[in-house]
Backbone as JSON, one array per atom type, in Angstrom:
{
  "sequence": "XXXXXXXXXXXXXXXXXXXXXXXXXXXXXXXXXXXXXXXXXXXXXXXXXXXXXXXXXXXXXXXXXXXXXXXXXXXXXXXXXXXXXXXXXXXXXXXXXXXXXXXXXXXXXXXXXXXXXXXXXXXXXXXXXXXXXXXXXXXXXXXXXXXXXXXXXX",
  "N": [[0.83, -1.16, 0.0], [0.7, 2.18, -0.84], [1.92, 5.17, 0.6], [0.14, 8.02, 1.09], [0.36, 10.96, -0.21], [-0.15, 13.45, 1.64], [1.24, 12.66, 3.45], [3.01, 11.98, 3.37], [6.9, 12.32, 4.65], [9.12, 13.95, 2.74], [7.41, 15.62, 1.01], [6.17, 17.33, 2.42], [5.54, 20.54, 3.03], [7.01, 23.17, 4.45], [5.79, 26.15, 6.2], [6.19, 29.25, 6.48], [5.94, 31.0, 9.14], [4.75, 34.54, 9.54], [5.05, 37.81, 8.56], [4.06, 39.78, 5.94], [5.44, 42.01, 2.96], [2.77, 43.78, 1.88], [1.51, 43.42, 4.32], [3.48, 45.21, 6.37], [3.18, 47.32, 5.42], [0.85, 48.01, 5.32], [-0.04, 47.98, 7.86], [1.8, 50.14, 9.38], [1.2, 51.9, 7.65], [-1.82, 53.06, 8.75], [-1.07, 53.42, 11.43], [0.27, 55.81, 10.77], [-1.7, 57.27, 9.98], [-3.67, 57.39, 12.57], [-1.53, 58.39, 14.16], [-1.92, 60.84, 12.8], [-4.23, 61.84, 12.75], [-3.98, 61.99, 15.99], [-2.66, 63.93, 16.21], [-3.68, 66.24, 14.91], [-5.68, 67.25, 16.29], [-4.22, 67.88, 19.0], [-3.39, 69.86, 18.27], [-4.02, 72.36, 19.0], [-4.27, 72.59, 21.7], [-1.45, 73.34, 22.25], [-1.66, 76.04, 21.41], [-3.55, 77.1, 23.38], [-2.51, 76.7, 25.38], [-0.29, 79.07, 25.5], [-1.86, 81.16, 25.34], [-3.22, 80.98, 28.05], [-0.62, 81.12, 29.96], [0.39, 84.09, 28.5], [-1.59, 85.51, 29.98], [-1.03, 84.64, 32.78], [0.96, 86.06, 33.0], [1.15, 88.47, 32.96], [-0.82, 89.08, 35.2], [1.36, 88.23, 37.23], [3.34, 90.39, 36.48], [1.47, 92.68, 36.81], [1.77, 92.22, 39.39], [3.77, 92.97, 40.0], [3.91, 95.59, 39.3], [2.48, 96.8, 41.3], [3.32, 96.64, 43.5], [5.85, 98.15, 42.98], [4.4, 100.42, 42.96], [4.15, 101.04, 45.6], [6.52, 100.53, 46.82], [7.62, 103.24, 45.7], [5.75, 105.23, 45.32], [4.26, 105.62, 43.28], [3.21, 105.25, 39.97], [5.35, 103.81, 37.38], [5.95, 106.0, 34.17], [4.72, 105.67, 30.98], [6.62, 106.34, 29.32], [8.69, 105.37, 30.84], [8.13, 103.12, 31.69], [7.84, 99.33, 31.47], [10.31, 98.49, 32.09], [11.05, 99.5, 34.03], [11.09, 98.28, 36.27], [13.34, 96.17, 36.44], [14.88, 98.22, 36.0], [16.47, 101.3, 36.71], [14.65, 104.12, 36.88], [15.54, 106.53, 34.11], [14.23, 108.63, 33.36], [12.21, 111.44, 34.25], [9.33, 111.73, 36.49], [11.87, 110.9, 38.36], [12.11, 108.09, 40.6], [12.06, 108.42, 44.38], [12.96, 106.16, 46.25], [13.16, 103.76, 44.95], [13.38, 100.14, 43.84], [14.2, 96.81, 42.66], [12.22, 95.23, 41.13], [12.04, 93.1, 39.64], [13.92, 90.45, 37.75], [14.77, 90.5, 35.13], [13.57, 91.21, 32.19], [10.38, 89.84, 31.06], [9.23, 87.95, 28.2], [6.14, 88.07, 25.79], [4.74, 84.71, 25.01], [4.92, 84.48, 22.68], [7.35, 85.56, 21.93], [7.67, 88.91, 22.02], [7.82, 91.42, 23.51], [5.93, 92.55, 26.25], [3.23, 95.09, 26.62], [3.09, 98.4, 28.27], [1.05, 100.77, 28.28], [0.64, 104.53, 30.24], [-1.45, 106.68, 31.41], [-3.73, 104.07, 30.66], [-5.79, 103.25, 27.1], [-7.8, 101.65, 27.42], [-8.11, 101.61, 30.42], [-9.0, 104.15, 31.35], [-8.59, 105.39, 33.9], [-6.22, 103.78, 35.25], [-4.2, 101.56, 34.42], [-3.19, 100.1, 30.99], [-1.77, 96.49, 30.19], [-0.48, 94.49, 28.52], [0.0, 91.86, 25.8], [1.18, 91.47, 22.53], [-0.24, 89.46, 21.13], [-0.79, 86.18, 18.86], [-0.49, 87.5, 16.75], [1.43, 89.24, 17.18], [1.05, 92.52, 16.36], [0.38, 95.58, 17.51], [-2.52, 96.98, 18.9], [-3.74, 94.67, 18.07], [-6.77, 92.5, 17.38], [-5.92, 90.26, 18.43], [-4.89, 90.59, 20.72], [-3.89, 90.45, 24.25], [-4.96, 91.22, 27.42], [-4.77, 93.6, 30.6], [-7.27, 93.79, 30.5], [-8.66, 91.81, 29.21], [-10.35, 88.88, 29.9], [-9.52, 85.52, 30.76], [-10.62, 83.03, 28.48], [-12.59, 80.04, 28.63], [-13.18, 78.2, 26.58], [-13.59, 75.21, 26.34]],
  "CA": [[0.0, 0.0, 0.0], [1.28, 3.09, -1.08], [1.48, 5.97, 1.58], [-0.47, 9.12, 1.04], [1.25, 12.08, -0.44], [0.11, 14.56, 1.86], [1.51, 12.39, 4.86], [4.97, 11.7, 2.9], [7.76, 13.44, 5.18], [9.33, 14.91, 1.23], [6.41, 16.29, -0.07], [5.44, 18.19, 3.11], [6.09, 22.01, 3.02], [7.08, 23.81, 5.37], [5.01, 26.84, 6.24], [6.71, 30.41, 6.81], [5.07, 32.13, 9.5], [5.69, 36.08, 9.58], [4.56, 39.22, 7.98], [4.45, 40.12, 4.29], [5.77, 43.49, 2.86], [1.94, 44.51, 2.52], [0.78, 43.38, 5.58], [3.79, 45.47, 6.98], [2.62, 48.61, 4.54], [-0.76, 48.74, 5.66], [-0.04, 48.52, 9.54], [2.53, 51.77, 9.16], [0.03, 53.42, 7.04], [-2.64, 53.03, 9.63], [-0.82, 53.54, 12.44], [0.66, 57.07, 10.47], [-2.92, 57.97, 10.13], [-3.74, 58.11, 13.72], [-0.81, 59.48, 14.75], [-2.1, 62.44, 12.35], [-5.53, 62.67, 13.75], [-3.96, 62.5, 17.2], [-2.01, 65.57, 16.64], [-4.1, 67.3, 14.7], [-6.85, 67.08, 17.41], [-4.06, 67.87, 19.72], [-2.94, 70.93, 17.83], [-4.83, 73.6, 19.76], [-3.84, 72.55, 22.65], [-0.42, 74.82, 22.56], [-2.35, 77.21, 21.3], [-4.17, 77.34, 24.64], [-1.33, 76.84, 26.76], [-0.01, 80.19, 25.31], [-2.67, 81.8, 25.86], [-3.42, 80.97, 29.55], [0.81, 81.4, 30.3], [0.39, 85.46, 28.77], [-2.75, 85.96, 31.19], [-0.55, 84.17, 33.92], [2.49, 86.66, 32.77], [-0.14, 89.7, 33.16], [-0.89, 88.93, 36.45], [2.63, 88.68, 37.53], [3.53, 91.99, 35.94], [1.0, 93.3, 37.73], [1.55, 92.65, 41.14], [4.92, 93.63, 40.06], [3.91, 96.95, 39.5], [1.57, 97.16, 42.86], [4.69, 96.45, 44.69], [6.93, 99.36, 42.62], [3.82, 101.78, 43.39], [3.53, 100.71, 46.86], [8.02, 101.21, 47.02], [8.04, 104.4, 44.96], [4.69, 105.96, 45.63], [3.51, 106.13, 41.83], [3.89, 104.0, 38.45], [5.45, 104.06, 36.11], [5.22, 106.76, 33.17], [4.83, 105.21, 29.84], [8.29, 106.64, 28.7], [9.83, 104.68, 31.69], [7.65, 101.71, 31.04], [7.75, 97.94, 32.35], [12.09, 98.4, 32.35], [11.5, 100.37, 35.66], [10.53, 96.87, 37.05], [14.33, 96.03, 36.69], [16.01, 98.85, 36.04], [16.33, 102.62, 37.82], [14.39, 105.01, 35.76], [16.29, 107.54, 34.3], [13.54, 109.89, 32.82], [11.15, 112.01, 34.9], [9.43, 111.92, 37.38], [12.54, 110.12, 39.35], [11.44, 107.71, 42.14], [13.23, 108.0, 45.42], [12.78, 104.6, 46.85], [13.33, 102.56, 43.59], [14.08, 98.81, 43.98], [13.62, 96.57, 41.65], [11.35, 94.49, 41.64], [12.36, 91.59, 38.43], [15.33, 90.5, 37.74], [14.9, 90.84, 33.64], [12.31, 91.6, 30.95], [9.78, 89.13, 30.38], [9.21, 88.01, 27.15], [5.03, 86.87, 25.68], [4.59, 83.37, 24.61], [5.36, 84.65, 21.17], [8.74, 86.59, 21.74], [7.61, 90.25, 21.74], [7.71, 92.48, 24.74], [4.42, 92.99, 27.11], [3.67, 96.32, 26.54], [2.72, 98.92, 29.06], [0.71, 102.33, 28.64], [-0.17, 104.95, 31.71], [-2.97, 105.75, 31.64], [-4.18, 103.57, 29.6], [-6.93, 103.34, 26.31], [-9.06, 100.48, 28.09], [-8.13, 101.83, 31.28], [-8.28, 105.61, 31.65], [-8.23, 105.59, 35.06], [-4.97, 102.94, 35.43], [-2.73, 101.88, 32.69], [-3.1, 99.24, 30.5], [-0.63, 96.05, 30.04], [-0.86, 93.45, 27.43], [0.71, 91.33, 24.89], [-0.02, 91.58, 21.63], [-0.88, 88.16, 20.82], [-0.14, 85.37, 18.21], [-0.67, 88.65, 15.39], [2.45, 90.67, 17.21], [0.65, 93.49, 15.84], [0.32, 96.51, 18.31], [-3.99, 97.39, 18.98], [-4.84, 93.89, 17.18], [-7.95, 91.83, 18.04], [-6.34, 89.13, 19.39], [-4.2, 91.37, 21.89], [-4.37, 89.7, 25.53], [-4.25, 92.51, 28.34], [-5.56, 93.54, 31.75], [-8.5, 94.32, 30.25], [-9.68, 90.85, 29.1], [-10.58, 87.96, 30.73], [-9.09, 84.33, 30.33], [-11.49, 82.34, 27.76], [-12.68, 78.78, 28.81], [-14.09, 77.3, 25.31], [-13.49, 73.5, 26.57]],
  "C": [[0.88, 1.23, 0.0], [0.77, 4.61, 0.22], [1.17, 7.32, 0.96], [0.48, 9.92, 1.03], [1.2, 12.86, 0.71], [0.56, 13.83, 3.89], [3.01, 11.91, 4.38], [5.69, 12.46, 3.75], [7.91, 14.21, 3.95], [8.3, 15.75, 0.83], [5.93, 16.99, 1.19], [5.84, 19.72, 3.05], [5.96, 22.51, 4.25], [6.77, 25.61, 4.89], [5.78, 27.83, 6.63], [5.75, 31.2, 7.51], [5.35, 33.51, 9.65], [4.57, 37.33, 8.93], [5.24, 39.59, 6.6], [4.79, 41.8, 4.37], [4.49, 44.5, 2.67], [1.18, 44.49, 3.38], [1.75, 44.58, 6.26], [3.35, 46.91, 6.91], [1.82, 49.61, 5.51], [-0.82, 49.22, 6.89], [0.44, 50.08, 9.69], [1.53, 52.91, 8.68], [-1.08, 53.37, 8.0], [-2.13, 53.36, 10.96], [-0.2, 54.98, 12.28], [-0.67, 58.05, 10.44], [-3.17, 58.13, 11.14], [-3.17, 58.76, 14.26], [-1.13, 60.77, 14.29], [-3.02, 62.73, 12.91], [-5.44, 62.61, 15.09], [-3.21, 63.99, 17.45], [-2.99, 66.64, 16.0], [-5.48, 67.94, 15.7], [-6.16, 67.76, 18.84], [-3.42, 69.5, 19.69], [-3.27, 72.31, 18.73], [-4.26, 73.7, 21.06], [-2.26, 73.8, 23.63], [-1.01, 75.66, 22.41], [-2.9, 77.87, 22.49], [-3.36, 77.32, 25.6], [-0.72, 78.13, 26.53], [-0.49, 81.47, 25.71], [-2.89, 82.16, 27.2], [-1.78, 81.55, 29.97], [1.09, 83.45, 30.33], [-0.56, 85.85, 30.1], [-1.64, 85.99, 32.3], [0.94, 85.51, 34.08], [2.04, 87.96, 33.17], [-0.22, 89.56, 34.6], [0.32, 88.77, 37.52], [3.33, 89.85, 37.5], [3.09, 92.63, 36.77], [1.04, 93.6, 39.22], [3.22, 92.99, 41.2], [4.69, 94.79, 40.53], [3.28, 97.59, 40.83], [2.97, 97.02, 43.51], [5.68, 98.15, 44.05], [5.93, 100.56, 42.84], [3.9, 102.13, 44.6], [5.34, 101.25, 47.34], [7.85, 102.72, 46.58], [6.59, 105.36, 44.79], [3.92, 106.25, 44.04], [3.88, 105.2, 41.0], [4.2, 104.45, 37.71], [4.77, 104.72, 34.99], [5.36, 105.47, 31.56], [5.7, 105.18, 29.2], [9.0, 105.64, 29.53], [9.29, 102.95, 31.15], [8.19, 100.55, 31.79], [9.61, 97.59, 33.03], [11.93, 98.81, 33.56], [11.38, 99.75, 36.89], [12.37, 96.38, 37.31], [15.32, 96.82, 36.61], [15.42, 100.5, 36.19], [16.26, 103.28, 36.47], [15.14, 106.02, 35.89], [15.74, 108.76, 33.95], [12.32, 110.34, 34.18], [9.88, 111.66, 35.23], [10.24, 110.47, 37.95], [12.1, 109.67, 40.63], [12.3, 107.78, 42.78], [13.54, 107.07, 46.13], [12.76, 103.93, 46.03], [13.88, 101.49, 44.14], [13.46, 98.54, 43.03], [13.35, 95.17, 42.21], [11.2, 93.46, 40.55], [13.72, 91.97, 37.7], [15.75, 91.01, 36.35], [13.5, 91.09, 33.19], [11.89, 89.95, 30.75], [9.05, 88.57, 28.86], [7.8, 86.94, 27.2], [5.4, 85.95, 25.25], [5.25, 83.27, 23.24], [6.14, 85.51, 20.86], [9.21, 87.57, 21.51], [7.25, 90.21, 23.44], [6.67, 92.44, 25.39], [4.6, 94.56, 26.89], [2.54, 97.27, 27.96], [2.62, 100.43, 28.87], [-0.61, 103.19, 29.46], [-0.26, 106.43, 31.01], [-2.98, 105.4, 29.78], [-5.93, 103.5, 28.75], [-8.19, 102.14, 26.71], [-9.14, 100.66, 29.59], [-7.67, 102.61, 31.69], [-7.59, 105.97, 33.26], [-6.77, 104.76, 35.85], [-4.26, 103.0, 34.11], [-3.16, 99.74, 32.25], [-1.83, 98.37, 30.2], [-0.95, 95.28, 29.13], [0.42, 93.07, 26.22], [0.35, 91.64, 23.71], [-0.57, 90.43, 20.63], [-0.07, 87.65, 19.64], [0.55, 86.74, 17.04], [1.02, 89.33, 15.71], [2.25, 91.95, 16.78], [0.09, 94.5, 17.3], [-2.03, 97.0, 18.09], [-4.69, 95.95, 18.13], [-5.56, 93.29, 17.74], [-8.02, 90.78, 19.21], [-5.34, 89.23, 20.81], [-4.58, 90.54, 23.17], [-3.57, 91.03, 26.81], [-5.01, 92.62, 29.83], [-6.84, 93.79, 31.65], [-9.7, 93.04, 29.88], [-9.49, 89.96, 29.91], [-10.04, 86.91, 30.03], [-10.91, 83.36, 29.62], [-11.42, 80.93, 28.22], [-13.26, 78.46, 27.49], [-13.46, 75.95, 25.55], [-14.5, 72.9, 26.36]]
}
């Protein structure tokens, strides 16, 4: 009796188990796609951390300056400006009790100056401070200052 081919040792094949070049394709490409819709979903996110960080930089500033009114009996003129936080004004009206009150210039989220003018156009009666947002543009819309409030849209 003749033995059955597919039980011959010779004639059996041996089976390669593994991963083909488009099984390996498709995984990569699927696994490149989520990674895109996890960032692009996640994109905003700096955006918002920027945001909240100027506010947070505003509010620092500020109680800077309460402290240099509270030393030097007055604030800063607009000519002397947020420098008088670290360094001894040299234009008029000279304070006589000057300290300083930060060690350097703070720089917004987006690598322009905070700016500071007394009195200020949103706040005749004080002085306005503010960044001027992603734009860097001086009076633009999306300016962030003591004047607005921190946005929750979550």
């Amino acid at each position: 009796m003749k033995t059955p081919s597919f039980l011959h040792p010779a004639r059996q094949t041996t089976r390669r188990r593994g991963f083909t070049l488009f099984e390996m394709l498709l995984v990569l490409t699927i696994i490149g796609l989520l990674m895109g819709l996890v960032i692009y979903n996640l994109g905003h996110v700096a955006d918002d951390a920027k945001m909240e960080r100027a506010h947070a930089d505003i509010l620092t500033l500020r109680e800077a300056l309460s402290a240099y009114q509270m030393t030097c009996g007055m604030l800063p003129t607009t000519e002397q400006g947020l420098k008088a936080l670290w360094s001894r004004p040299t234009s008029e009206p000279l304070p006589q009790n000057w300290s300083k009150q930060m060690d350097a210039e703070t720089k917004d989220p987006w690598g322009n100056s905070y700016q500071y003018v007394n009195p200020g156009k949103h706040n005749p009666d004080g002085y306005d401070l503010y960044s001027m947002g992603p734009s860097g543009q001086p009076d633009a819309p999306d300016a962030i200052g003591n004047w607005t409030t921190v946005s929750t849209n979550q």
